[in-house]
N, C-alpha and C positions, 0 to 999 in steps of 0.2 A: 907711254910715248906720245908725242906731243903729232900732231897731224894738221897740215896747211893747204889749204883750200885752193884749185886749180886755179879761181879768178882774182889771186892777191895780185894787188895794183905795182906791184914794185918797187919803187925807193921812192914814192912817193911823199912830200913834205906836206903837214897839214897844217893852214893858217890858224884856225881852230879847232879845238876838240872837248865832244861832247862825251860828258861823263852820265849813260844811261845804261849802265851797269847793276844789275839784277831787279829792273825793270821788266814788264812784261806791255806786249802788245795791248793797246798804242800810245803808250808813251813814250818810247824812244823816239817814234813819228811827230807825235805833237811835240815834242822836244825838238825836234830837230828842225819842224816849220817855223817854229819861232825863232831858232838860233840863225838859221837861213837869210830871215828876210830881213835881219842886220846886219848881214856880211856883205861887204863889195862883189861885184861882179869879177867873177874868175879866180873869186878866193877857195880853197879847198877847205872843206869841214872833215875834222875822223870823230865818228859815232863809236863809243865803244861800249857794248851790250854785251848780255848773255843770253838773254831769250833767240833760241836759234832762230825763230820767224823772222829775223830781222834779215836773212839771207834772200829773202823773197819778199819781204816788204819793202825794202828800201831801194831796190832795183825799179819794184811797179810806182813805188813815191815820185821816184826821181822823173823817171817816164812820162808820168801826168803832169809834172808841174813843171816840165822843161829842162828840170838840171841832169847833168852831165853824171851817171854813174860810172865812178872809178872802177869799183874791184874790193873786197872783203878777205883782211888777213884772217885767219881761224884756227886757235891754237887753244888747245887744252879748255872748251870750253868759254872761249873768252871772244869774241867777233868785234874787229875792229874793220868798219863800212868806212870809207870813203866816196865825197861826192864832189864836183866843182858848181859853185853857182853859178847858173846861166840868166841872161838879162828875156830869154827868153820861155817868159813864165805864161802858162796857160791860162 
């Protein structure tokens, strides 16, 4: 049975998405600083990993460096993290 995480973001649409999918911490992170700092402001990124750290990493990521944590869909194994970029970066 497939099980979904209480902070899925909703019907949320992702302007890009990051393929970090059976990577392990901190890749998806450094992946995702880079993919970031070429997006517009107020564009939403989805990260989709399997290393479950990413449920606690990208929440504190986002924190530090100002951007806007969505919410994390999580189904069989699979975590797709959304974020929006914020112009205001630590």
């Amino acid at each position: 049975m497939s099980e979904t995480t209480t902070t899925d973001p909703g019907n949320i649409t992702a302007d890009e998405t990051l393929d970090a999918y059976g990577l392990l911490c901190p890749m998806p992170i450094i992946m995702t600083a880079k993919l970031v700092d070429s997006m517009d402001v107020g564009k939403v990124l989805e990260v989709v990993a399997s290393d479950e750290g990413i449920k606690e990493d990208m929440p504190a990521w986002c924190d530090s460096m100002g951007h806007e944590y969505l919410g994390v869909r999580e189904q069989d194994g699979e975590y797709r993290v959304f974020l929006r970029k914020s112009d205001q970066r630590a």
